[in-house]
gemmi code that builds the backbone of each chain (N, CA, C; Angstrom):
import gemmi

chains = {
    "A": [
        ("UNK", (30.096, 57.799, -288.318), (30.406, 57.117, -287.058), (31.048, 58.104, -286.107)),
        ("UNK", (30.709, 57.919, -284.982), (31.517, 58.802, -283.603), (32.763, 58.787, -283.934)),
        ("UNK", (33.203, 60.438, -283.708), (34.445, 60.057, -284.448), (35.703, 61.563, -283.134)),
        ("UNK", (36.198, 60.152, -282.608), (37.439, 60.896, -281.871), (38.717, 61.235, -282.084)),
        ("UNK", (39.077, 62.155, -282.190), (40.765, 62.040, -282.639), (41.187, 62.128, -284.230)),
        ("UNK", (42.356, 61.500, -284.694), (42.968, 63.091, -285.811), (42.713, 61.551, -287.141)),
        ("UNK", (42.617, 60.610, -286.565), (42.919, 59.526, -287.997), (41.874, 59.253, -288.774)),
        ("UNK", (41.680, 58.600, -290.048), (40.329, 58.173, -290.684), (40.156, 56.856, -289.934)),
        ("UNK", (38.813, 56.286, -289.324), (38.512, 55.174, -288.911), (37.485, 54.424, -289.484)),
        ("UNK", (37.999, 52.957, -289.917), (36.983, 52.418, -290.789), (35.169, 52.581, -290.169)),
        ("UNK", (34.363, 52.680, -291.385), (33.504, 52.911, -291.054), (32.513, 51.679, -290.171)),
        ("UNK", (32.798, 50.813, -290.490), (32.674, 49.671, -290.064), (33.578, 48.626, -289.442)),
        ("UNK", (33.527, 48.066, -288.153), (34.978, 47.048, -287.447), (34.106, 46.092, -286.878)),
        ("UNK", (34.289, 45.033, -287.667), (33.931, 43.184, -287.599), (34.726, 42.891, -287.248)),
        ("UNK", (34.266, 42.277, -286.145), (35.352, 41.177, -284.663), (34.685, 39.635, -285.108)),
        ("UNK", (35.952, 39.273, -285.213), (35.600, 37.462, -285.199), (35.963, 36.930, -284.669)),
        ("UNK", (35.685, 36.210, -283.919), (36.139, 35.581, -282.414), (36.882, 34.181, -283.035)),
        ("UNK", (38.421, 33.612, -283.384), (38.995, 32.522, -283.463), (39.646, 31.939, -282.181)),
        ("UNK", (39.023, 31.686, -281.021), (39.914, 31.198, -280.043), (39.167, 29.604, -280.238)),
        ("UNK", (40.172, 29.360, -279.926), (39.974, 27.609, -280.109), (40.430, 26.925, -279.013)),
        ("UNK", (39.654, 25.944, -278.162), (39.671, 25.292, -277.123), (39.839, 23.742, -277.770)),
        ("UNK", (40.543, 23.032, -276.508), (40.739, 21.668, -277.096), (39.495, 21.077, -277.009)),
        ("UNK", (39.285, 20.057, -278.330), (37.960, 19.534, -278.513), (37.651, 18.744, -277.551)),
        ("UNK", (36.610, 18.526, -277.354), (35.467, 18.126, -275.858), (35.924, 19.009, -274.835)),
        ("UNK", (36.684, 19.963, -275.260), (35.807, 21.019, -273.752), (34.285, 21.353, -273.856)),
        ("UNK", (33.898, 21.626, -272.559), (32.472, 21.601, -272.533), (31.577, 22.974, -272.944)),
        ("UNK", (32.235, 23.939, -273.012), (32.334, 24.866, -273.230), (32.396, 25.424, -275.335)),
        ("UNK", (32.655, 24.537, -275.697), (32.868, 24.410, -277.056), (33.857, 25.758, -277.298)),
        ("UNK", (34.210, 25.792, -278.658), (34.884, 27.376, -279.028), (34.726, 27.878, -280.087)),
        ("UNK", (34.690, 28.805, -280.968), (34.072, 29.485, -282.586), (35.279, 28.872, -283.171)),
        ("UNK", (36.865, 28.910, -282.604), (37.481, 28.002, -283.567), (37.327, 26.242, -284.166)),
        ("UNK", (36.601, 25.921, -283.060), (36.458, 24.538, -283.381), (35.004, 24.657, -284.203)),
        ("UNK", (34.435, 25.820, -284.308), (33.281, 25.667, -285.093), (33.473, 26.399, -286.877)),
        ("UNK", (34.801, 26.385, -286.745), (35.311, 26.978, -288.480), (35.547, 28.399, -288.422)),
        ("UNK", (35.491, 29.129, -287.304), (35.555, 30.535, -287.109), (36.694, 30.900, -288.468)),
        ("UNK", (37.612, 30.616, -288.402), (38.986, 30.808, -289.156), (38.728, 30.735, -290.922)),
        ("UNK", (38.284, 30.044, -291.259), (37.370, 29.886, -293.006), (36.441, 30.910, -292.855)),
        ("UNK", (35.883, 31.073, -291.928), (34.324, 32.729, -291.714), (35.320, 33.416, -291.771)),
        ("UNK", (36.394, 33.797, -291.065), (37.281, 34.840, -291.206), (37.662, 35.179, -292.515)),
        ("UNK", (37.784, 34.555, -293.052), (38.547, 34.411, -294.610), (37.609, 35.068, -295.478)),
        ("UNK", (36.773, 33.982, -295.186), (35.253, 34.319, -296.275), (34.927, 35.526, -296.197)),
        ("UNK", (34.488, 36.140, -295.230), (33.767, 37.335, -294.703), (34.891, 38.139, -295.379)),
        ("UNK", (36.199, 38.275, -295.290), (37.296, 39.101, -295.866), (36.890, 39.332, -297.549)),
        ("UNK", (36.767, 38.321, -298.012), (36.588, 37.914, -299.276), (35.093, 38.607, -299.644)),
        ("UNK", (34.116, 38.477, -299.084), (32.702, 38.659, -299.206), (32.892, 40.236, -299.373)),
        ("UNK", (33.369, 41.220, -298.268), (33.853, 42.265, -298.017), (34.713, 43.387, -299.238)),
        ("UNK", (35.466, 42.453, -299.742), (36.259, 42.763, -301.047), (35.344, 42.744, -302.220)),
        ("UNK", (34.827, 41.986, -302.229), (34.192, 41.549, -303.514), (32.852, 42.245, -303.655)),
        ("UNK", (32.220, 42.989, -302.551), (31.052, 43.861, -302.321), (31.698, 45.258, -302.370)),
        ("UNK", (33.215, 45.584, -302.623), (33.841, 47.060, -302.782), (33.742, 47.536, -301.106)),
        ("UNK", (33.844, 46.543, -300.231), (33.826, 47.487, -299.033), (35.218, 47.704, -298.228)),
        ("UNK", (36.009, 46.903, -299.036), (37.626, 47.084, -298.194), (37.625, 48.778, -297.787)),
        ("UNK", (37.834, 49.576, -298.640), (37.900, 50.823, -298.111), (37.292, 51.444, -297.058)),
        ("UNK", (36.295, 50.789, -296.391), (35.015, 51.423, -295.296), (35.314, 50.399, -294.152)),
        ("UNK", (35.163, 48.851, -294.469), (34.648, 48.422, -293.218), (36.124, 47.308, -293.024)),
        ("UNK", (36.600, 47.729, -291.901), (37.716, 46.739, -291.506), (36.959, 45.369, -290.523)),
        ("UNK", (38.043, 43.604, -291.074), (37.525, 42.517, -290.448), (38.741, 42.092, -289.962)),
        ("UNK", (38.555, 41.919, -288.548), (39.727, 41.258, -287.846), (39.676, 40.072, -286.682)),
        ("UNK", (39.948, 39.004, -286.855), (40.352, 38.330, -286.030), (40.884, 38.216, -284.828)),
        ("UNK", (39.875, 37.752, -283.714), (40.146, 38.381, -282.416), (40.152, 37.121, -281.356)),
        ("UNK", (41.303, 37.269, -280.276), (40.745, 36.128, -279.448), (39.974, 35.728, -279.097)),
        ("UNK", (39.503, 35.299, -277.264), (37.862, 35.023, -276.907), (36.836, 36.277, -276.871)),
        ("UNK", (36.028, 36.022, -277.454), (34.889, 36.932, -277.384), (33.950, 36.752, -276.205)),
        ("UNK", (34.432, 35.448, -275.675), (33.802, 35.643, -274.496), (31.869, 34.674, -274.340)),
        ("UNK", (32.004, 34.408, -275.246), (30.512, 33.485, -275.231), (30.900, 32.156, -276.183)),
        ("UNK", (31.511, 31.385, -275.665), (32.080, 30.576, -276.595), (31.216, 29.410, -277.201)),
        ("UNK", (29.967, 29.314, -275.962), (29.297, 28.318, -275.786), (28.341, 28.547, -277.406)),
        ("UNK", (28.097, 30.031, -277.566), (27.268, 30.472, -278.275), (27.561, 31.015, -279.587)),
        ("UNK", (29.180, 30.482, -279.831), (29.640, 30.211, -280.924), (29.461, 29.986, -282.130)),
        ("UNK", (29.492, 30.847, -283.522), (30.931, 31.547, -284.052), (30.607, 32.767, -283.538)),
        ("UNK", (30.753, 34.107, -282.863), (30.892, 35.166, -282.233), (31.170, 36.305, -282.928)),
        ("UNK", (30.551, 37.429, -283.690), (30.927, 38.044, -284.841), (30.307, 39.481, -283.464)),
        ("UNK", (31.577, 40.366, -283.714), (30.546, 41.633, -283.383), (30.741, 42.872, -284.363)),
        ("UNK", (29.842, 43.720, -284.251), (30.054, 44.806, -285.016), (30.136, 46.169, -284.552)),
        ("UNK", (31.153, 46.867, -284.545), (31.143, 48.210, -284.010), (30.978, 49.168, -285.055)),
        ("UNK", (30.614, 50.545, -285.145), (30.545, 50.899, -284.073), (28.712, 50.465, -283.752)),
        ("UNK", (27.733, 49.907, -284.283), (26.676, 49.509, -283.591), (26.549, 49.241, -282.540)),
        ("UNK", (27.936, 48.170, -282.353), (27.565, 47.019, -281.035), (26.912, 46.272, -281.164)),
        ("UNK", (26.476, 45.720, -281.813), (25.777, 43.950, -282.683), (26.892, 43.047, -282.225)),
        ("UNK", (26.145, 42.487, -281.844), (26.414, 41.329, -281.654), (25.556, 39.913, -282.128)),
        ("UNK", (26.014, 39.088, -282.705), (25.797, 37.973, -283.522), (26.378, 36.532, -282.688)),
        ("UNK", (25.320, 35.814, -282.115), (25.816, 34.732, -282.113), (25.315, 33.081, -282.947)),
        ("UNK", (26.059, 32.198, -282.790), (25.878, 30.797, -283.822), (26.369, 30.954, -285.153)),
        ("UNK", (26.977, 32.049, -285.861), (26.887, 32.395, -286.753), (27.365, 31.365, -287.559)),
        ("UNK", (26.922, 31.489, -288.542), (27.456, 29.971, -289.656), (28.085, 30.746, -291.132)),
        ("UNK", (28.526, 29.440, -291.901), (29.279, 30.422, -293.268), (28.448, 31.042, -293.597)),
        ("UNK", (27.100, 29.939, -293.634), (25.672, 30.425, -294.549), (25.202, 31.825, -294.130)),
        ("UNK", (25.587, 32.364, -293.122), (25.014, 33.494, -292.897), (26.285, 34.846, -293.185)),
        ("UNK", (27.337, 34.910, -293.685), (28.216, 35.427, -293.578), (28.019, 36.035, -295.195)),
        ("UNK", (27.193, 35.990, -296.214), (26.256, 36.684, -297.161), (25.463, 37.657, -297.282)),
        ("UNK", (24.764, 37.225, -296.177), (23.764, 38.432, -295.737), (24.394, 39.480, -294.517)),
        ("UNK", (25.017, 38.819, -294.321), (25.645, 39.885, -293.046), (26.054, 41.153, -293.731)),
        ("UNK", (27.322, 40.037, -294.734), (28.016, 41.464, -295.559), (26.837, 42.188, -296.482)),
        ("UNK", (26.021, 41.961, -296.845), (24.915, 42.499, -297.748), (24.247, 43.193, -297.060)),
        ("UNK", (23.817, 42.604, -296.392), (22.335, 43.138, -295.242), (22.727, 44.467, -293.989)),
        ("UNK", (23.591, 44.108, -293.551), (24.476, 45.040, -292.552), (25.609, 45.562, -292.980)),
        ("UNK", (26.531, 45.071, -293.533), (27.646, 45.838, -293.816), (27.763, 46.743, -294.716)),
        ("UNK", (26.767, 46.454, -295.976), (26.571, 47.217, -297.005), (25.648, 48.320, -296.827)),
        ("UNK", (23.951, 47.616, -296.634), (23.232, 48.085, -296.304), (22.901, 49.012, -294.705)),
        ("UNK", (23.461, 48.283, -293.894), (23.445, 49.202, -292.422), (22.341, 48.692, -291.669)),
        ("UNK", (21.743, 47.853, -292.262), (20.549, 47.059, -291.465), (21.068, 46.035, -290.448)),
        ("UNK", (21.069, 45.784, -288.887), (21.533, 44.539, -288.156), (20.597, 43.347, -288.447)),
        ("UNK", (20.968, 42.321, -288.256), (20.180, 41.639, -288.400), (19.538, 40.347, -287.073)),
        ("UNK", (18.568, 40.859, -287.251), (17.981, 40.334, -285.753), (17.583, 38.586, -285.669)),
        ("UNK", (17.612, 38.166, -286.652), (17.673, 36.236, -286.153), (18.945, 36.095, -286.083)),
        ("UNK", (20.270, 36.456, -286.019), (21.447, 36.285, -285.515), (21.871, 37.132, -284.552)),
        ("UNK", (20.988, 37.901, -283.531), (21.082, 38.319, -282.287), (21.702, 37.219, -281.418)),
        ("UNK", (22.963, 37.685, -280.423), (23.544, 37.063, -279.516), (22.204, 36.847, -278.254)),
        ("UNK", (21.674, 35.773, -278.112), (20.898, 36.179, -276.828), (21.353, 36.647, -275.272)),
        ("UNK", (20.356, 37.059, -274.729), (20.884, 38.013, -273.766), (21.412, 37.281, -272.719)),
        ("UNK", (22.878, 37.113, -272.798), (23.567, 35.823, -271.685), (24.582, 37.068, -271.163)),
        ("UNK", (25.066, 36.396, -269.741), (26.458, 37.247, -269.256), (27.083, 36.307, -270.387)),
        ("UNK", (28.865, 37.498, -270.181), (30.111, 37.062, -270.501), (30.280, 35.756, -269.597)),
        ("UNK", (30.557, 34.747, -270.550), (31.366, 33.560, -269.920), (32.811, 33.534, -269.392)),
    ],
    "B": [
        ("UNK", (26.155, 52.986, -273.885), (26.309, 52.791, -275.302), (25.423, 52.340, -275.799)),
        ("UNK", (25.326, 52.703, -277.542), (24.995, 52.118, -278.202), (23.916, 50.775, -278.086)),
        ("UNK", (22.966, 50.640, -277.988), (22.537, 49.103, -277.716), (21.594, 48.519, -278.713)),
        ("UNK", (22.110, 47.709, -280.025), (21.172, 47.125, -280.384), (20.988, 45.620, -280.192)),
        ("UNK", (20.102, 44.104, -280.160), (20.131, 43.366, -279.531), (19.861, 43.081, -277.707)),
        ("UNK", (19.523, 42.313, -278.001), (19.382, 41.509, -276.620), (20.490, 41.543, -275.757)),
        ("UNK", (21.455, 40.844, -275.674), (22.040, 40.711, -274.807), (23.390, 41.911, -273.983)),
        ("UNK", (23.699, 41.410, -272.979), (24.372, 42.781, -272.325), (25.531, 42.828, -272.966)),
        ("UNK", (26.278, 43.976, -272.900), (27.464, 44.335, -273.870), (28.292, 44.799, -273.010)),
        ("UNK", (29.651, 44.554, -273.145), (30.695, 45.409, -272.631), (30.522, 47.050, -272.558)),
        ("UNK", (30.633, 47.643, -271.708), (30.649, 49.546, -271.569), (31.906, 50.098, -272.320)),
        ("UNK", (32.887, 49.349, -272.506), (33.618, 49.555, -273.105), (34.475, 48.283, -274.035)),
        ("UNK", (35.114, 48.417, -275.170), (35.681, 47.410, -275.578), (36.871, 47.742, -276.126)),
        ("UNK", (38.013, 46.823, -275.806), (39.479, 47.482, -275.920), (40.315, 46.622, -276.632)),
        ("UNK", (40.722, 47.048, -277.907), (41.387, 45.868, -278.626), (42.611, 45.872, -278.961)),
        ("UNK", (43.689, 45.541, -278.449), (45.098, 45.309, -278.615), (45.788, 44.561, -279.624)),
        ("UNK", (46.185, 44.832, -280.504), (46.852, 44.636, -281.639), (47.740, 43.245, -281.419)),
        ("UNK", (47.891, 42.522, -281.680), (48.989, 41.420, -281.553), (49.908, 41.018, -282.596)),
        ("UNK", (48.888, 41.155, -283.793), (50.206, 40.612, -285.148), (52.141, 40.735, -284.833)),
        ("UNK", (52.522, 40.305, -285.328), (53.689, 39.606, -285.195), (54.457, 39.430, -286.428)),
        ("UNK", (55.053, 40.059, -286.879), (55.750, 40.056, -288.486), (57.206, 39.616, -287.905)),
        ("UNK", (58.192, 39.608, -288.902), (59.054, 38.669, -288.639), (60.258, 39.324, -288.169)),
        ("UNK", (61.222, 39.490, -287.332), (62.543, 40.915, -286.967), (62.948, 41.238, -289.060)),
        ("UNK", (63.297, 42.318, -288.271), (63.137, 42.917, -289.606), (62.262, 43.307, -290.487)),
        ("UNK", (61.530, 42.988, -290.415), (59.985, 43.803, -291.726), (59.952, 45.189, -291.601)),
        ("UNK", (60.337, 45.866, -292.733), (60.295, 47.372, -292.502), (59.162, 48.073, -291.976)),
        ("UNK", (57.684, 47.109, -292.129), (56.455, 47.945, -291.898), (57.032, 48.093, -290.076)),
        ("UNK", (57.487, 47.079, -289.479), (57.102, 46.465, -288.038), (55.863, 46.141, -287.612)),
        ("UNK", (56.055, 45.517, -286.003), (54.864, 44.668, -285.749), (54.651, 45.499, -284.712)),
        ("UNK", (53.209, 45.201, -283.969), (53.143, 45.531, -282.523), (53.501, 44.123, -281.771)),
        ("UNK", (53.079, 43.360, -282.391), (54.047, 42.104, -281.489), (55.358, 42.235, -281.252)),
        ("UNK", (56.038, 42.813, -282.376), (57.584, 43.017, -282.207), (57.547, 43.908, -281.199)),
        ("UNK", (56.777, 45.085, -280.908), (56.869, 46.469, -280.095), (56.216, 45.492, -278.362)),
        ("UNK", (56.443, 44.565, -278.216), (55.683, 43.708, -277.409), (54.330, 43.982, -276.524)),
        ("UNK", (53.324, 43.666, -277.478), (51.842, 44.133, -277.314), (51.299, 43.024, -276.635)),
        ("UNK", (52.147, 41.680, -276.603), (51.567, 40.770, -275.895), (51.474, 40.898, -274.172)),
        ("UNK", (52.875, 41.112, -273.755), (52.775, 41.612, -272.303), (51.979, 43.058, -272.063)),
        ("UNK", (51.382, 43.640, -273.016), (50.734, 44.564, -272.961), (49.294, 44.482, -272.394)),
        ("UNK", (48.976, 43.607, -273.703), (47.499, 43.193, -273.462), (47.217, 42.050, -272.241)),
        ("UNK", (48.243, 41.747, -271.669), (47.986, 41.142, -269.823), (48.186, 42.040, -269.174)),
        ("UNK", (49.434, 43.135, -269.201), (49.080, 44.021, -267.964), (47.700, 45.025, -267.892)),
        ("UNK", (47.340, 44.900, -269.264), (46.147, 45.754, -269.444), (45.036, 45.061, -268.538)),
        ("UNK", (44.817, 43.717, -269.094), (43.519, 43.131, -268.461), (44.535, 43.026, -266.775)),
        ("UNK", (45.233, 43.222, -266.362), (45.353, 42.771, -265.074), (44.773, 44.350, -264.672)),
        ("UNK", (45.204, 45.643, -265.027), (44.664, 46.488, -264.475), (43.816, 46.832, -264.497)),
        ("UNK", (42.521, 46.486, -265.245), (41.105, 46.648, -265.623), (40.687, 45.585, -264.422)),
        ("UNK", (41.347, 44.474, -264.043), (40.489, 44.108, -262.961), (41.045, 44.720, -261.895)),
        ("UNK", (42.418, 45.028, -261.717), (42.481, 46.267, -260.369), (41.799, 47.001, -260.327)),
        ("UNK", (41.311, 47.992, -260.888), (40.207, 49.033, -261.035), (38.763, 48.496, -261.094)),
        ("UNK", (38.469, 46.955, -260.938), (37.494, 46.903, -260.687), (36.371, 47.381, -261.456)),
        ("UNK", (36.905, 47.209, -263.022), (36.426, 47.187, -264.461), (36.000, 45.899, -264.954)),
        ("UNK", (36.276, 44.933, -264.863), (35.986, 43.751, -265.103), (34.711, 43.439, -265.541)),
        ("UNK", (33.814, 43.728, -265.390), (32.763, 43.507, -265.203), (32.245, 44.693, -266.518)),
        ("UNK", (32.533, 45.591, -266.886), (32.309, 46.454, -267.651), (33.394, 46.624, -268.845)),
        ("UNK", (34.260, 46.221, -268.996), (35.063, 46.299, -270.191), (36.035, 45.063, -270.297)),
        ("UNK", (35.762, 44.770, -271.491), (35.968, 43.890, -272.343), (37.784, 44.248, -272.846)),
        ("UNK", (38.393, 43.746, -272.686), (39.881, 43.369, -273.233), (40.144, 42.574, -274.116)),
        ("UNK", (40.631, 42.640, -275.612), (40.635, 41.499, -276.202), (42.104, 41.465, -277.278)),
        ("UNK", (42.969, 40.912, -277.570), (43.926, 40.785, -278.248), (43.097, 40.510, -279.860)),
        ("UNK", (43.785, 41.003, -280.683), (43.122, 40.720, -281.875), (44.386, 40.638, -283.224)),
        ("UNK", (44.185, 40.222, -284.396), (45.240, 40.089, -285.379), (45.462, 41.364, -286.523)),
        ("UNK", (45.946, 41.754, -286.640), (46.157, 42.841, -287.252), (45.451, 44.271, -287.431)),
        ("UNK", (45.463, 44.831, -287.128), (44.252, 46.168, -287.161), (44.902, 47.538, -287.686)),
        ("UNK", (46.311, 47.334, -288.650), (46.375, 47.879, -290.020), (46.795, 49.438, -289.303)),
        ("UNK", (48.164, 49.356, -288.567), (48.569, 50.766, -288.446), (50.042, 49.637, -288.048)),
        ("UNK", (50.709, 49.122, -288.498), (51.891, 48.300, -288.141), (53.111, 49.420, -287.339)),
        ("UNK", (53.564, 50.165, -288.393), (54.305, 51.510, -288.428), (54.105, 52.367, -287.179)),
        ("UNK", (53.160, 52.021, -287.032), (52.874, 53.151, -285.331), (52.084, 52.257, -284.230)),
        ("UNK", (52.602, 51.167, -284.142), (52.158, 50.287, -283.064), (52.553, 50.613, -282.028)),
        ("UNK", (52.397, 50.260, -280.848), (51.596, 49.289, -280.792), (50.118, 50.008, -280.375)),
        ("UNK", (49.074, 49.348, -281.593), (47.873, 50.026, -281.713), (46.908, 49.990, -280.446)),
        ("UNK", (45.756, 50.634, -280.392), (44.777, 50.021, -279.610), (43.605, 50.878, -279.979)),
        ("UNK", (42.434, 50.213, -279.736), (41.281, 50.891, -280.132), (40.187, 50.767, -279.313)),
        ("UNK", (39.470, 51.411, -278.824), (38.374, 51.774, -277.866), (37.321, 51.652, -278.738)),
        ("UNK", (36.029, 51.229, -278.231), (35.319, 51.294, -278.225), (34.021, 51.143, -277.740)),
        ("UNK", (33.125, 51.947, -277.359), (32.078, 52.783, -278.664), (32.972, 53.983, -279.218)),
        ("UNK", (33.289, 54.435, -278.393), (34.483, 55.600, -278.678), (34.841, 55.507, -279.957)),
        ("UNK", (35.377, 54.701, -280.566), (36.236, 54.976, -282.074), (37.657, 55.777, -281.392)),
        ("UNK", (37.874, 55.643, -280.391), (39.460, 56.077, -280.151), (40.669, 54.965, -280.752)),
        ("UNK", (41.564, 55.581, -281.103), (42.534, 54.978, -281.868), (43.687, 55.299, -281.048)),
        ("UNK", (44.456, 54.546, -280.493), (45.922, 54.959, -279.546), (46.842, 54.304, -280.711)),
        ("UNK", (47.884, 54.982, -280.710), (49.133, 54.420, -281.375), (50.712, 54.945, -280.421)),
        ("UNK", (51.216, 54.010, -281.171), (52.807, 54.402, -280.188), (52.947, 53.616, -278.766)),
        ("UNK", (51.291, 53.219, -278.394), (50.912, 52.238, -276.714), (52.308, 51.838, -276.450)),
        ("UNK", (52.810, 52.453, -274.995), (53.677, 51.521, -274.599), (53.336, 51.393, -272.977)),
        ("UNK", (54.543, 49.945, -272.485), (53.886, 49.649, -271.668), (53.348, 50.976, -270.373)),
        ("UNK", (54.538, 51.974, -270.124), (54.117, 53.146, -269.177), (52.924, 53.667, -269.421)),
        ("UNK", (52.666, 53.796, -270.661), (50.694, 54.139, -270.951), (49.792, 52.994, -270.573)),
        ("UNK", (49.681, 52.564, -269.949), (48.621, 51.273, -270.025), (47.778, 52.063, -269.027)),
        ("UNK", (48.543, 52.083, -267.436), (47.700, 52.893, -266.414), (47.324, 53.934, -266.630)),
        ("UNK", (47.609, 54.791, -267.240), (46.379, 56.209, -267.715), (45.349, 55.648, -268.549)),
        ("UNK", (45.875, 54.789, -269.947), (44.713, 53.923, -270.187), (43.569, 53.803, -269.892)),
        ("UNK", (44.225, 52.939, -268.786), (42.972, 52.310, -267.989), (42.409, 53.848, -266.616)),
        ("UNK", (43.321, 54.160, -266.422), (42.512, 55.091, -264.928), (41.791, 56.587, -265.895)),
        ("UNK", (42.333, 56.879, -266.909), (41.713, 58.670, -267.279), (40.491, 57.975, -268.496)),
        ("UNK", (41.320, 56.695, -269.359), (39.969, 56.742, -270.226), (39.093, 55.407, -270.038)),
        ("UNK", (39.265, 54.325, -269.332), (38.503, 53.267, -269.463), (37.955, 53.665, -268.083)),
        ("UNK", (38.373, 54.124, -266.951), (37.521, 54.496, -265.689), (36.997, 56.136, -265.757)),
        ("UNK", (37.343, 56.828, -266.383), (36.998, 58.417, -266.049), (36.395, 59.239, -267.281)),
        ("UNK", (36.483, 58.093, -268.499), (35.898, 57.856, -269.969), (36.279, 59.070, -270.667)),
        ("UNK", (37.435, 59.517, -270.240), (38.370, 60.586, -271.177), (39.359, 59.997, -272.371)),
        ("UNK", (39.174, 60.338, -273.416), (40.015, 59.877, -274.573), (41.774, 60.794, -273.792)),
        ("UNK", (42.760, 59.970, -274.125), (43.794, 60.651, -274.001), (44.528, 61.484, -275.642)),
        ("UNK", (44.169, 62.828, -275.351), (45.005, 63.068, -276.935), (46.148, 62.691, -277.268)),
        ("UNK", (47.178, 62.629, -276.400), (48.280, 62.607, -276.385), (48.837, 61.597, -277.061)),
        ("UNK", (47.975, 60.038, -277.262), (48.399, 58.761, -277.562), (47.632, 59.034, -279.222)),
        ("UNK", (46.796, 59.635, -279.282), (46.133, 59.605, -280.512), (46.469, 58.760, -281.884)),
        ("UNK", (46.368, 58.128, -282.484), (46.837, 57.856, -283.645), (47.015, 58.995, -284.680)),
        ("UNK", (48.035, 59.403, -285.434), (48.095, 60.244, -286.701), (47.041, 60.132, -287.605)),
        ("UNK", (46.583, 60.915, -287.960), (45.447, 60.724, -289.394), (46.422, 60.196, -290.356)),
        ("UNK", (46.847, 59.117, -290.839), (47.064, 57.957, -292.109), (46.433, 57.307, -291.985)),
        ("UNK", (46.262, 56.406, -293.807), (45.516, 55.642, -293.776), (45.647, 54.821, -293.072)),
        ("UNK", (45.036, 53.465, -293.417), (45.007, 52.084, -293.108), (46.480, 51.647, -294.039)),
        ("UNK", (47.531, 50.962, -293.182), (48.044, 50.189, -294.036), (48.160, 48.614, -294.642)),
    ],
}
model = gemmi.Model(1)
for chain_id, residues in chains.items():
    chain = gemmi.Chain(chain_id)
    for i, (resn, *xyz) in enumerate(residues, 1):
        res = gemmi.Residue()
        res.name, res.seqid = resn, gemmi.SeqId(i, " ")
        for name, pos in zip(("N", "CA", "C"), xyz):
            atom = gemmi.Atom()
            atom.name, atom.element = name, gemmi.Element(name[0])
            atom.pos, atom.b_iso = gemmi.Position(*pos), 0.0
            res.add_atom(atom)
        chain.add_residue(res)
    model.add_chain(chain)
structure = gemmi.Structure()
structure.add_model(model)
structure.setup_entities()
């Protein structure tokens, strides 16, 4: 990975978008869609595939597409993932995190920032 | 940057540490180092500069350098700032988020992850 400056940087940095809006906003939010259990899981998925040492997962405010919610991105690619569900939080860590492959039916479609 | 996927991406993405440990924790917090008024004057000066539109600001939960907070991380870059205080925000934003110069000076130390 591009690499600036004197520190080791995980090889991998998963953003999970937990901002949570009050329910019936119109706008929906990844916290009201379980973002916070994906957070967990994905941590867990991560560990249990031996990748703690490489790829850091952190919990992040709005990501900014809320509508298009749960909001996962990946640097340093720049993937972006939207709808994401638990069910897909398997293959992510397998398919991309392990493997290095993005995965393109959980492409964010091409919307501005909300 | 980087572009895989459809949709448009931030030119830059800037993530401010928030965790919050409790007074006293020997690791310390960047919340304690107050990263919260940080990460508003940050996004207020990214829209002074008339960045808005190109970089992404986002508060996030722990990102595992407690000890040398208050963190921040750039990206596509992979720049790592540590020590952020509030007098650094405007070089920040004017030498590396507008003039896309890493600042050495803020660098993070090469340690691990804690």
């Amino acid at each position: 990975m591009g690499y600036i400056g004197r520190m080791a940087k995980p090889l991998r940095h998963v953003l999970v978008c937990l901002n949570q809006r009050a329910p019936g906003n119109p706008k929906g939010s990844c916290g009201e869609k379980g973002s916070e259990a994906m957070l967990t899981r994905l941590k867990e998925a991560v560990a249990e595939a031996g990748l703690k040492q490489t790829v850091m997962v952190v919990g992040t405010r709005c990501l900014k597409h809320c509508s298009r919610g749960v909001t996962v991105a990946v640097y340093p690619e720049n993937v972006w993932y939207g709808g994401v569900k638990q069910e897909d939080l398997a293959e992510i860590c397998d398919v991309h995190l392990r493997r290095g492959e993005p995965i393109e039916r959980l492409f964010m479609p091409d919307i501005p920032w909300e």
